[in-house]
FIBAKOL-759139 format. One record per residue (C-alpha): z, x, y; residue number from 1; residue in one letter. Coordinates in steps of 0.1 Angstrom, whole numbers, padded with zeros to 4 digits, m for minus. Each point is the difference from the previous one (the first is absolute). Layout:
! residues N
zz  xx  yy  nr  rest
Z  X  Y  NUM  A
...
END
This chain:
! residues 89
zz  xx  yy  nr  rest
m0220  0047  m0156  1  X
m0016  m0032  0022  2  X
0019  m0032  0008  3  X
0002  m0026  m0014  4  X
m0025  m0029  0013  5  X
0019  m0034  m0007  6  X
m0006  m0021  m0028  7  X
0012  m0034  0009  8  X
0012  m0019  0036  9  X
0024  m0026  0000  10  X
0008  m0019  0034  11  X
0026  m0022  0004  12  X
0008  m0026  0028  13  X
0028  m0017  0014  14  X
0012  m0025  0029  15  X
0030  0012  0017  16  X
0004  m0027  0027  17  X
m0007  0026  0029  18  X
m0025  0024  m0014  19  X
m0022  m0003  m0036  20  X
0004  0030  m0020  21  X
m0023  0016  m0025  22  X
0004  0033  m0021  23  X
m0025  0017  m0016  24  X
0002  0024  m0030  25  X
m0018  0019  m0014  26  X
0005  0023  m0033  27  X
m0020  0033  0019  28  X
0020  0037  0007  29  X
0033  m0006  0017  30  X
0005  0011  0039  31  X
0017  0029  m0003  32  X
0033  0007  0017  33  X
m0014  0024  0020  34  X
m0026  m0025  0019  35  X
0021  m0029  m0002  36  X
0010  m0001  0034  37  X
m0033  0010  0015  38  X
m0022  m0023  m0022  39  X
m0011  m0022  0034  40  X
m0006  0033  0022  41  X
m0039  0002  0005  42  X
m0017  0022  m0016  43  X
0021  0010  m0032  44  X
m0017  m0004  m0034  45  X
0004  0017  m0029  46  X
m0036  m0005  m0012  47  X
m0021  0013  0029  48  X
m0024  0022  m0024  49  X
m0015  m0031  m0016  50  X
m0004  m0019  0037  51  X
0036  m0015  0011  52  X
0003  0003  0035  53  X
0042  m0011  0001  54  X
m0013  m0031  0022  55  X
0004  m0030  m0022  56  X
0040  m0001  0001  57  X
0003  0012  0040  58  X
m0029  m0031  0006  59  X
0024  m0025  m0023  60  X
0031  0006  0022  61  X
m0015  m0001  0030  62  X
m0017  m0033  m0007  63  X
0033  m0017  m0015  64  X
0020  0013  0028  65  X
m0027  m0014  0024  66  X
0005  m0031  m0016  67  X
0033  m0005  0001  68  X
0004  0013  m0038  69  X
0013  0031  m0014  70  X
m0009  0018  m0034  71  X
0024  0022  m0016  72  X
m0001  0024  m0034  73  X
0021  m0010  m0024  74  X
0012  0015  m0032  75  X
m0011  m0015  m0035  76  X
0011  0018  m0030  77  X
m0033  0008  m0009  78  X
m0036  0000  0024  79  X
m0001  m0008  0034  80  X
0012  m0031  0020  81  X
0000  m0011  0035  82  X
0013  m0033  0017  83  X
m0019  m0012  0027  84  X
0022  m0025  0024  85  X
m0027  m0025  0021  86  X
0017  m0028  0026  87  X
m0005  m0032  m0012  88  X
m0015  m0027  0027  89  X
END
């Protein structure tokens, strides 16, 4: 059985006086608990036989955190979401 390739994105923003945040769901394959806390490490992907290298989320962190943001996983009910914190100027 393959995962699930998302149907549908939704991305949300709002100003927080400090920092603008934004979330963005989709309704893919949950994380699951067991690479939850390692979804940032470089490298990890659970679809390397049809070309994931596990780059994409290690790249997004270290970006945001470069910037002065952060991105975090959070947990929807259903799909995937993650909030992505930027410093507003």
């Amino acid at each position: 059985m393959g995962l699930a390739i998302a149907q549908a994105v939704q991305i949300e923003a709002a100003d927080e006086a400090a920092t603008i945040r934004m979330t963005v769901n989709n309704d893919g394959d949950p994380i699951s608990d067991a690479n939850r806390d390692k979804i940032f490490d470089a490298f990890l992907t659970t679809r390397r036989d049809t070309g994931g290298t596990g780059m994409g989320l290690a790249i997004a962190q270290a970006v945001m955190v470069t910037h002065g943001g952060s991105i975090g996983l959070l947990q929807p009910d259903r799909g995937v979401a993650f909030e992505l914190r930027f410093p507003a100027v």
